[in-house]
Each structure stands twice: as structure tokens, then as C-alpha cells.
py3Dmol code that shows the C-alpha trace and the ligand (Angstrom):
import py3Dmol

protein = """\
ATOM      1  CA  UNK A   1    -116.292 -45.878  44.279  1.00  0.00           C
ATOM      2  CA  UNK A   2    -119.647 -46.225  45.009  1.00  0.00           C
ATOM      3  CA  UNK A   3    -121.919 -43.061  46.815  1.00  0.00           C
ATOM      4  CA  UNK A   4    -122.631 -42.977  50.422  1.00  0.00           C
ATOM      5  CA  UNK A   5    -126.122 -42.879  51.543  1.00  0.00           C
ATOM      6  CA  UNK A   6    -124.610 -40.836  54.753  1.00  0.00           C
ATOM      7  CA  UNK A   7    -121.247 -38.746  54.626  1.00  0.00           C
ATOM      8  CA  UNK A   8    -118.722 -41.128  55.344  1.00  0.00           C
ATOM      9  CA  UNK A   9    -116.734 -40.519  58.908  1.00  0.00           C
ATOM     10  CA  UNK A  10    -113.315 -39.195  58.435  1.00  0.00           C
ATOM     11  CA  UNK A  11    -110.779 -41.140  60.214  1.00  0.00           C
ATOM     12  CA  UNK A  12    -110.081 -40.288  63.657  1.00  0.00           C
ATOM     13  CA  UNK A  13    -105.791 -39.251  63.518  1.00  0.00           C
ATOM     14  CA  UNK A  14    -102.969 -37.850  66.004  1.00  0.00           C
ATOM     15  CA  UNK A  15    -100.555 -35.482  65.439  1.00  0.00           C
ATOM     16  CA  UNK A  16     -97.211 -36.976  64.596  1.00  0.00           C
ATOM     17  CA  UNK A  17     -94.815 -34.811  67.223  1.00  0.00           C
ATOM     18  CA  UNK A  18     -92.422 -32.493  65.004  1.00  0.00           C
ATOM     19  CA  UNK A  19     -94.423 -32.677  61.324  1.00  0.00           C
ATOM     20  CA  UNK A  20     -97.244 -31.960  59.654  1.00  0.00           C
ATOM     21  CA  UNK A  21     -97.862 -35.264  59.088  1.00  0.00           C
ATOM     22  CA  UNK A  22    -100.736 -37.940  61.293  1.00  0.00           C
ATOM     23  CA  UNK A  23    -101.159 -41.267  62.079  1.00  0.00           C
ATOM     24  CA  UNK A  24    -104.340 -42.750  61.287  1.00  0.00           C
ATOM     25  CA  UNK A  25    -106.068 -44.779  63.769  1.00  0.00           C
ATOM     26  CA  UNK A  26    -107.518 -47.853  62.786  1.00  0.00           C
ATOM     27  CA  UNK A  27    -108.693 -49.834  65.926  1.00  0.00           C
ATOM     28  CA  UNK A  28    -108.086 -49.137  69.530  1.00  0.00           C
ATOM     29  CA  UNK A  29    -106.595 -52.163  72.346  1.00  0.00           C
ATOM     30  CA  UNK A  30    -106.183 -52.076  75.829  1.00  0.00           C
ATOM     31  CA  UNK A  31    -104.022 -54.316  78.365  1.00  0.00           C
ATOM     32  CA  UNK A  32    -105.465 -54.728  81.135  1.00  0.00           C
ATOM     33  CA  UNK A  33    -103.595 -55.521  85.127  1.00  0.00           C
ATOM     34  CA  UNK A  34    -100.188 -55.116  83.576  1.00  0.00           C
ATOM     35  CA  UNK A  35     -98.311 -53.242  86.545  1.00  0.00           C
ATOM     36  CA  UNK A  36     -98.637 -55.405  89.402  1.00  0.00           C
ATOM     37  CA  UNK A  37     -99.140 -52.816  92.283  1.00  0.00           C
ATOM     38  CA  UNK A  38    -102.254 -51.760  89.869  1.00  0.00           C
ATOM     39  CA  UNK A  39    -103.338 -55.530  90.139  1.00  0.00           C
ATOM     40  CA  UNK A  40    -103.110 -55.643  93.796  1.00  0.00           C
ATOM     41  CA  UNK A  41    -105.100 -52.124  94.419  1.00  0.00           C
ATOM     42  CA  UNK A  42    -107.693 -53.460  92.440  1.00  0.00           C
ATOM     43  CA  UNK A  43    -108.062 -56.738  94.470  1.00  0.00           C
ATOM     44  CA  UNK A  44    -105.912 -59.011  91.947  1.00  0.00           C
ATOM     45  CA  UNK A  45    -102.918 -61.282  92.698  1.00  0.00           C
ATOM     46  CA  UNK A  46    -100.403 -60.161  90.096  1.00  0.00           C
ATOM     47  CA  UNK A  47     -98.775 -63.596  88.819  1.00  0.00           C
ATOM     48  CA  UNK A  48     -98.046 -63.657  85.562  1.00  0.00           C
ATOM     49  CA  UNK A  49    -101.506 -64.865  84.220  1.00  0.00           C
ATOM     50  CA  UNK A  50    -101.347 -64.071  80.351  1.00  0.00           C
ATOM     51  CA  UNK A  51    -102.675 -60.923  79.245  1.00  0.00           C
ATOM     52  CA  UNK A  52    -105.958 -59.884  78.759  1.00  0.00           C
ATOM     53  CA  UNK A  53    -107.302 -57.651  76.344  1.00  0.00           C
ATOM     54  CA  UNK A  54    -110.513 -55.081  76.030  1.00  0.00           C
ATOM     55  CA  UNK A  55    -111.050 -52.154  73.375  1.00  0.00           C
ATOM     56  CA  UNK A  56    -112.656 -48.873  73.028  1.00  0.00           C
ATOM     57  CA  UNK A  57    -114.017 -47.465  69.922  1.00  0.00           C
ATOM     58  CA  UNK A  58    -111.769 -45.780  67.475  1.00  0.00           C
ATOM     59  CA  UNK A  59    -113.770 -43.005  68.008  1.00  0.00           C
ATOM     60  CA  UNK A  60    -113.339 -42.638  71.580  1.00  0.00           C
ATOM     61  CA  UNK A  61    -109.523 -41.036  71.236  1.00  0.00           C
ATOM     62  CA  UNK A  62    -108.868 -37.687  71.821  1.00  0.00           C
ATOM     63  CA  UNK A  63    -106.186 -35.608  71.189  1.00  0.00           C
ATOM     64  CA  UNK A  64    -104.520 -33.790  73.975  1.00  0.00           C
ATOM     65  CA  UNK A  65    -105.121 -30.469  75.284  1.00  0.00           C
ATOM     66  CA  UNK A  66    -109.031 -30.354  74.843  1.00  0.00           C
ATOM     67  CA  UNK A  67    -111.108 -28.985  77.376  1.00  0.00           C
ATOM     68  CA  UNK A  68    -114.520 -31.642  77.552  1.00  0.00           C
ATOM     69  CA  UNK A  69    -117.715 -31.891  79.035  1.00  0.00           C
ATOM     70  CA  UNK A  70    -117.447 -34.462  82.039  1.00  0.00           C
ATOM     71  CA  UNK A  71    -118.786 -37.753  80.916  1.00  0.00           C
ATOM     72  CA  UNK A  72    -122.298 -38.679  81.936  1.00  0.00           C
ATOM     73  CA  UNK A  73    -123.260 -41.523  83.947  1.00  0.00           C
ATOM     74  CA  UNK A  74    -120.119 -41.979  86.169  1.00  0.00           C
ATOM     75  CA  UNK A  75    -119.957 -40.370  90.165  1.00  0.00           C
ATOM     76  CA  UNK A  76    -116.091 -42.129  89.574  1.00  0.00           C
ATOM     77  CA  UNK A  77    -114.171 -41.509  86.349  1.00  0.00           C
ATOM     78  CA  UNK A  78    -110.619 -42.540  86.722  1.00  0.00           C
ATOM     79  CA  UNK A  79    -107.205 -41.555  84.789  1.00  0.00           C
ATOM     80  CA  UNK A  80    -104.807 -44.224  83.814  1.00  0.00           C
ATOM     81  CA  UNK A  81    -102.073 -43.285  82.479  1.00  0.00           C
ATOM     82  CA  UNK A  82    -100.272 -45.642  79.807  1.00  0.00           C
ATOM     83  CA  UNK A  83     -97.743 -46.416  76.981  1.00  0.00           C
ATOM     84  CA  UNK A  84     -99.973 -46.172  73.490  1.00  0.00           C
ATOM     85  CA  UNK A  85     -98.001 -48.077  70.672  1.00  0.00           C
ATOM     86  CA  UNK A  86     -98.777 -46.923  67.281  1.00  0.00           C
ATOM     87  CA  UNK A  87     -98.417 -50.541  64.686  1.00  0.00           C
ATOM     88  CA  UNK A  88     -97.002 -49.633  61.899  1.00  0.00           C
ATOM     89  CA  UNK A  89     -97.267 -53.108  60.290  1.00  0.00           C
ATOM     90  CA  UNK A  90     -99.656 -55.576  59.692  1.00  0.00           C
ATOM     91  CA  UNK A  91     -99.009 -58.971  62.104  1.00  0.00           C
ATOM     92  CA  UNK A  92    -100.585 -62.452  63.184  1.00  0.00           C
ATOM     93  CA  UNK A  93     -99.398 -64.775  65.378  1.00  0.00           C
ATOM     94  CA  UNK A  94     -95.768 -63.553  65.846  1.00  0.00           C
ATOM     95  CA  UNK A  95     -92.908 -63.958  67.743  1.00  0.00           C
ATOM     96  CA  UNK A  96     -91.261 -61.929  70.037  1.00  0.00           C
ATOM     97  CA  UNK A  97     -88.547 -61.275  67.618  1.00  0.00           C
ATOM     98  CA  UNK A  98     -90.983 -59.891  65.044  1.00  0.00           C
ATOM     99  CA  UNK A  99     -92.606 -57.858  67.361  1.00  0.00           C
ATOM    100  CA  UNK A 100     -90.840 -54.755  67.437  1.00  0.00           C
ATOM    101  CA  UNK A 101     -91.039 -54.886  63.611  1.00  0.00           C
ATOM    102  CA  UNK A 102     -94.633 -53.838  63.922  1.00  0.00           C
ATOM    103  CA  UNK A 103     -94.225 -50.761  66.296  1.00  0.00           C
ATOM    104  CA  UNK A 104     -94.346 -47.575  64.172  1.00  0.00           C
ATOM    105  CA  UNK A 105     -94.269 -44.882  67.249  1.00  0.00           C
ATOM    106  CA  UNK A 106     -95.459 -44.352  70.751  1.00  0.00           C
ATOM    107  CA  UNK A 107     -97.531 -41.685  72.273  1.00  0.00           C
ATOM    108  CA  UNK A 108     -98.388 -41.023  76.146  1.00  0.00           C
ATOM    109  CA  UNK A 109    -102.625 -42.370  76.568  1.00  0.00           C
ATOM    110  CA  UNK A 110    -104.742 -41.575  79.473  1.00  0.00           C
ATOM    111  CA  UNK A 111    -107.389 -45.052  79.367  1.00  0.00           C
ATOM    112  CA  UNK A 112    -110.205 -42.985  80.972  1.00  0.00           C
ATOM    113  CA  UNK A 113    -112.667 -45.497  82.897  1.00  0.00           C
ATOM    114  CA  UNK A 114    -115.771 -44.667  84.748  1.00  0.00           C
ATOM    115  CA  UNK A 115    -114.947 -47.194  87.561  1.00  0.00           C
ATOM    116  CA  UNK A 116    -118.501 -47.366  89.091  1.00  0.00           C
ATOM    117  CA  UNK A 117    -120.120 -48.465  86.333  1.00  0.00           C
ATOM    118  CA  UNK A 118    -116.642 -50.918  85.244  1.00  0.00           C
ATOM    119  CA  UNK A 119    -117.460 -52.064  89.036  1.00  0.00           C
ATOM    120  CA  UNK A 120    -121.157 -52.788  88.444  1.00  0.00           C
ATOM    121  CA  UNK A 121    -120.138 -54.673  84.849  1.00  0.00           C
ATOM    122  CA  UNK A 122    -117.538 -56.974  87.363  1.00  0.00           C
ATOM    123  CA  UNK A 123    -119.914 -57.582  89.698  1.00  0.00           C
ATOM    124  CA  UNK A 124    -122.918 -58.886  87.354  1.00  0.00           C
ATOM    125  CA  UNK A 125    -120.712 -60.056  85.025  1.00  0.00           C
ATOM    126  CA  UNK A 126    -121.231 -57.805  81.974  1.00  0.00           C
ATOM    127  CA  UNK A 127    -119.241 -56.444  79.525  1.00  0.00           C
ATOM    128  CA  UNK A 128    -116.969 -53.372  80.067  1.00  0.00           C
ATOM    129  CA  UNK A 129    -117.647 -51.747  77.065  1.00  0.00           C
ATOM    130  CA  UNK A 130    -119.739 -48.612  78.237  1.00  0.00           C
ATOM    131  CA  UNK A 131    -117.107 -48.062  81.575  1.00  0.00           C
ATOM    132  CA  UNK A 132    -114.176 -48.197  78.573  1.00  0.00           C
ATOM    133  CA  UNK A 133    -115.637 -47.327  75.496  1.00  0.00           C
ATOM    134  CA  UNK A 134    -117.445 -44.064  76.138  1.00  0.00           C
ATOM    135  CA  UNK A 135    -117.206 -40.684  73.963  1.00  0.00           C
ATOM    136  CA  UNK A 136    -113.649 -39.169  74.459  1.00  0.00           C
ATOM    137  CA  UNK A 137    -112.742 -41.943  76.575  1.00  0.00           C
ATOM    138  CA  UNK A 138    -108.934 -42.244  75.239  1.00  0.00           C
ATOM    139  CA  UNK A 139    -106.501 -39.457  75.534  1.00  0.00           C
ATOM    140  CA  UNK A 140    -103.945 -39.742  73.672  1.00  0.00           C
ATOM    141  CA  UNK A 141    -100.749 -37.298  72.641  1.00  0.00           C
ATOM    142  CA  UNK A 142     -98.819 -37.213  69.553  1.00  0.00           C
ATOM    143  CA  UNK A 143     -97.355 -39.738  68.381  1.00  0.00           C
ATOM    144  CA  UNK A 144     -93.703 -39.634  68.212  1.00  0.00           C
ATOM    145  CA  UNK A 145     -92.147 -42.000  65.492  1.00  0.00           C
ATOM    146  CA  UNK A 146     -89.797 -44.947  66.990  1.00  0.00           C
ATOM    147  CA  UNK A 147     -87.338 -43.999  64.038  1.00  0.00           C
ATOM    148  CA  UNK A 148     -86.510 -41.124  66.890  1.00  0.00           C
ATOM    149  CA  UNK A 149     -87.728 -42.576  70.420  1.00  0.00           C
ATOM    150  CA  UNK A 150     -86.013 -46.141  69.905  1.00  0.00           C
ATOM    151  CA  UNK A 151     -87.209 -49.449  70.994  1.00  0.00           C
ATOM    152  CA  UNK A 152     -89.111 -47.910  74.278  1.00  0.00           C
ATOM    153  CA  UNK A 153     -88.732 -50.214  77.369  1.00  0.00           C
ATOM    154  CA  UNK A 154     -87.947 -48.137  80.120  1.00  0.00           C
ATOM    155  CA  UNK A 155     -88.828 -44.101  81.213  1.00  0.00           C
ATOM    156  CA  UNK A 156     -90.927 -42.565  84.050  1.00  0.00           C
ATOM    157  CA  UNK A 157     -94.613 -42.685  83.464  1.00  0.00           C
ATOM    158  CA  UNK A 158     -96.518 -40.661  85.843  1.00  0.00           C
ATOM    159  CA  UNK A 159     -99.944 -38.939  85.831  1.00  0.00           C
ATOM    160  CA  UNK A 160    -100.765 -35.772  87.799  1.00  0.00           C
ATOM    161  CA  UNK A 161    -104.306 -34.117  88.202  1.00  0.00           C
ATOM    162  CA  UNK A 162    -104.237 -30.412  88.584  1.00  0.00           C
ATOM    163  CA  UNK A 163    -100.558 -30.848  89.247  1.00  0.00           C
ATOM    164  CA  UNK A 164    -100.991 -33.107  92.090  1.00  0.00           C
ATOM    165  CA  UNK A 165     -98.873 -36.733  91.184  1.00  0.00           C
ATOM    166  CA  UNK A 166    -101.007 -39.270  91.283  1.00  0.00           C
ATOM    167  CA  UNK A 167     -99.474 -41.825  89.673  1.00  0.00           C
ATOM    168  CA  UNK A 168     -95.849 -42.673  88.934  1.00  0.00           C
ATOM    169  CA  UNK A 169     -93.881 -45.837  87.959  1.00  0.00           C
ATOM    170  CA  UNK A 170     -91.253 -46.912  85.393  1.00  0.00           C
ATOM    171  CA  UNK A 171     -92.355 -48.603  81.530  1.00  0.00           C
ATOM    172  CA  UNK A 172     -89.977 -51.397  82.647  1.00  0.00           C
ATOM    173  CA  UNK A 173     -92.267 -52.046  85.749  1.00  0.00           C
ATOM    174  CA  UNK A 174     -94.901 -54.145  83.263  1.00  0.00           C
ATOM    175  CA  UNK A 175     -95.390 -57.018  84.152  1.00  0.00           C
ATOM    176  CA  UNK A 176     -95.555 -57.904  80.193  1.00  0.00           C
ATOM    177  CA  UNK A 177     -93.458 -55.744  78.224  1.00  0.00           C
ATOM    178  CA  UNK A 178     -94.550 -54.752  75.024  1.00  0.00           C
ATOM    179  CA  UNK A 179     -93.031 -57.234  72.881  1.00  0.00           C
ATOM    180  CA  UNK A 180     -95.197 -59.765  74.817  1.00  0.00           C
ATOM    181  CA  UNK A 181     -98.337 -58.154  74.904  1.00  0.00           C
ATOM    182  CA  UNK A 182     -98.155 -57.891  71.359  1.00  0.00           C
ATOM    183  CA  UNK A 183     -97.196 -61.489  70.740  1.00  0.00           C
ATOM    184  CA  UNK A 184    -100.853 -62.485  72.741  1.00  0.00           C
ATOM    185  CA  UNK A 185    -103.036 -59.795  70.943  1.00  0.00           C
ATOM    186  CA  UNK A 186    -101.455 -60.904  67.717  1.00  0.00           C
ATOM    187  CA  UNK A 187    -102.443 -64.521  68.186  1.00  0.00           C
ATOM    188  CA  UNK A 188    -106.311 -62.639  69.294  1.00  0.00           C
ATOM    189  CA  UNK A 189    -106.456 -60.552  66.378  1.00  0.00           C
ATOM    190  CA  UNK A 190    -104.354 -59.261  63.093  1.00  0.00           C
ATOM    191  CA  UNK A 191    -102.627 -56.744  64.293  1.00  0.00           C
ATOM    192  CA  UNK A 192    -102.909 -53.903  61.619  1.00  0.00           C
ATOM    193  CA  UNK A 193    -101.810 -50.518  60.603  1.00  0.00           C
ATOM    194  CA  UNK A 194    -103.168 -47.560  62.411  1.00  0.00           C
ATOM    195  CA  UNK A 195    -103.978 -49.842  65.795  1.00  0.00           C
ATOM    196  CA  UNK A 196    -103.407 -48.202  68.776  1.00  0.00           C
ATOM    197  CA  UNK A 197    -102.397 -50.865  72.149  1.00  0.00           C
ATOM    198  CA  UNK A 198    -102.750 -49.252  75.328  1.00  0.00           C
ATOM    199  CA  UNK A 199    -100.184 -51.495  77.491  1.00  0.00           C
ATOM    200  CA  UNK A 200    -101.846 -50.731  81.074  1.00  0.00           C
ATOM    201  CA  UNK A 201    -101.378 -48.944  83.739  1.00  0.00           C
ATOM    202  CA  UNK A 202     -99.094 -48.409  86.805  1.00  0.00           C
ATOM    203  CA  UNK A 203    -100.890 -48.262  90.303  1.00  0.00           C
ATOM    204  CA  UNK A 204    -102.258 -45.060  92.147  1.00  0.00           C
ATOM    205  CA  UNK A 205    -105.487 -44.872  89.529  1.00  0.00           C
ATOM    206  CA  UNK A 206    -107.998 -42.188  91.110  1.00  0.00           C
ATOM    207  CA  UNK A 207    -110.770 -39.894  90.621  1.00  0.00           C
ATOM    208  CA  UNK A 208    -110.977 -36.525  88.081  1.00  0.00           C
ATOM    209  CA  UNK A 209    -113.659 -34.094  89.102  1.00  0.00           C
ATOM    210  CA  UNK A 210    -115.135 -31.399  87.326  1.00  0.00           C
ATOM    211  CA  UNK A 211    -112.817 -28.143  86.697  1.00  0.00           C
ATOM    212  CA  UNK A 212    -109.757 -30.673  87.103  1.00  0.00           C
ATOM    213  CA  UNK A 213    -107.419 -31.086  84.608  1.00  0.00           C
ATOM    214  CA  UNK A 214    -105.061 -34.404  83.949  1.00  0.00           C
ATOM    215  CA  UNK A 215    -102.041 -34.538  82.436  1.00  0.00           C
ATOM    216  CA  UNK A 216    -100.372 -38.175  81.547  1.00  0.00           C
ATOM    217  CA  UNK A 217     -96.559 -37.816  80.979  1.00  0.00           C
ATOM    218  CA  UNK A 218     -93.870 -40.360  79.534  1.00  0.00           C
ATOM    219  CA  UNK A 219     -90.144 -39.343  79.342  1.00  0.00           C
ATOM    220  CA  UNK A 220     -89.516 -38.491  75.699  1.00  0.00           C
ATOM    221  CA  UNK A 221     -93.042 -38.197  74.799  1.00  0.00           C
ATOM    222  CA  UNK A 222     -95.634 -35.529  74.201  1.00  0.00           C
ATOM    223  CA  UNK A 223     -97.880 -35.072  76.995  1.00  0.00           C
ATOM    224  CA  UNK A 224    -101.803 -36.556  77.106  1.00  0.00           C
ATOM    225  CA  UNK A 225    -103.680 -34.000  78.762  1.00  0.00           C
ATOM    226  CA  UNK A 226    -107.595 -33.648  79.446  1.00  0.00           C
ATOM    227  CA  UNK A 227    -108.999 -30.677  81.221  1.00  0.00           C
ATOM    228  CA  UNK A 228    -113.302 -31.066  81.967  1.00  0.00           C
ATOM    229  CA  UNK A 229    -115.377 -27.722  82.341  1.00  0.00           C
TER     230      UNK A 229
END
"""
ligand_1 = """\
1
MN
Mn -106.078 -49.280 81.350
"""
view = py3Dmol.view(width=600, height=400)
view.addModel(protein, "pdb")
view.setStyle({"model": 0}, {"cartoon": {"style": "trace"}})
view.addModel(ligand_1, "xyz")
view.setStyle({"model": 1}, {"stick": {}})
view.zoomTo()
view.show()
């Protein structure tokens, strides 16, 4: 092993729910329009165009329950409250069949998005990176193991900001479900162990100001929550 000329970065992990145990995150992708009342508030007809896909830097998640500083640079920093699914195993170019193969666990995710500046990137036609990929811009709770959740494809997913709901829709309200969106990213990229997918989010996406706090929930999961101070 050779010596590093800086201390190496220790690898960003969740809590698996019930153990001692984490789940090391490798890489970090995100679905985006995949409830189609989310689509429509956000000026898009929701047919069933394929998938799309953006990521945010491993680094970027966060466990739950940490109180942050608000992010700079954003008068408009949305919650959107998702289905994370933990891969387990490594895949390319799959089938639906072989998809569920891959999933190792699911957790509840809040995709955190400054929404001016995503705006701004739309309008001039830039990258999204810095509205997506900004420090402690993924929430994420523990991960619970599918060995105990089962195959997830339904449950109420809701998000509510200092207890107020906010959001709330059903997992079987995607327009892809999971098994799909993992077929496209899989013929994008190798789908390895320790990726996180963030599968979208359900409509009702809104604003968290300073001294709120956010909690996304998913029946059967842990909580994702974020509180800024
Ligand atoms: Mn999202």
C-alpha cells in the first residue's frame, strides 16, 4: 500500500437500522420528474419520457438528525423527499428481472435543491451540479436491509417541515418504478456496491427556512430528518 501525500478521506456510511453495522456509500444517483404531479408543478408534461439521471457528490449525504448551518447561496432551498436504494451488487445493462437482485436495502432521502440557482442553471442551460451537489445536500436515514423490508413498491412517502405536511404520495405513484429506473442507469453506468439511487420525488416540493426543521418519512423506514440553526 503505498503512503498518502494527504490523509486519505474515510468513506462517507449510514447506519444500518437495528445493528451496529453501515453501509458504505460509494456514489450517489438521482431520478429526476418521476412522480408526475411533481412533473406538472414544475412546468413538465409527465409522459413517460425515459428517465433521466443527475448525481451529487458522495460527500454531500448526511445522516439524519443533524442540526446544519443553512446552505449559502440559495434565497430557495427545497426538500424532496424520496425512496434511496442501497445496491448491494455490482450490475450493467440488466434486465428488469435482474434488477431487484442488486437492491441491498432502502432508506428514506431528502434530495435537498437550492431551486433558484437549479432555475438559473435551466434557464442558461448549465449544469445542475452546484443547485444538487452542494455540502450536506442529501439526507438520508438508515438504511434498513431488504432481507427485512421486502421488495419495496408501495408505502406512504410524505415530507413535513416543522410538522406541517408538505408533501405526501404513495412509492407506487412513480411513474418508473424502481426496477426500471435501475434498468436505464444500469445501461448509463455500472451500477456498483455502496451506490445510493434517489428515485424522485412526489409533488408539493417547497421552501425550508432557517430554524425549520424537515423530516422525510417512508412507511417501514427510518426517518430522514434535517433541522438548520
Ligand atoms: Mn429529486
Amino acid at each position: 500500500m503505498k503512503r498518502t501525500v494527504i490523509p486519505a478521506v474515510e468513506p462517507t456510511s449510514l447506519p444500518v437500522h437495528g445493528t451496529d453495522e453501515v453501509f458504505p456509500v460509494r456514489r450517489v444517483y438521482c431520478v429526476g420528474r418521476n412522480y408526475a404531479e411533481h412533473a406538472r408543478e414544475m412546468g413538465h408534461d409527465p409522459d413517460r419520457e425515459p428517465p433521466f439521471f443527475f448525481s451529487k457528490p458522495t460527500s454531500s449525504v448526511t445522516g439524519s438528525g443533524r442540526t446544519l448551518p443553512f446552505p449559502t447561496q440559495t434565497q430557495n432551498l427545497h426538500h424532496e423527499a424520496e425512496l434511496v436504494v442501497a445496491i448491494g451488487e455490482m450490475g450493467s445493462d440488466i434486465s428488469a428481472e435482474e434488477a431487484e437482485g442488486l437492491i441491498w436495502g432502502y432508506a428514506a432521502g431528502n434530495d435537498l435543491t437550492r431551486r433558484d440557482l437549479q432555475a438559473e442553471a435551466k434557464a442558461m442551460r448549465r449544469p445542475w451540479d452546484m443547485a444538487k451537489g452542494f455540502d450536506q445536500a442529501a439526507i438520508v436515514g438508515a438504511v434498513h436491509p431488504k432481507s427485512a423490508t421486502g421488495v419495496l413498491t408501495r408505502g406512504r412517502i410524505e415530507a413535513h417541515v416543522d410538522g406541517t405536511l408538505r408533501q405526501g404520495a404513495d412509492l407506487a405513484d412513480m411513474i418508473w418504478p424502481v426496477n426500471d429506473v435501475l434498468v436505464y442507469l444500469s445501461r448509463l453506468v455500472t451500477l456498483m456496491p455502496g451506490d445510493l439511487v434517489m428515485t424522485g420525488t412526489p409533488e408539493g416540493v417547497g421552501a425550508i427556512e432557517l430554524g425549520q426543521s424537515c423530516s422525510v418519512t417512508i412507511e417501514g423506514l427510518s426517518p430522514a430528518v434535517v433541522t438548520y440553526a
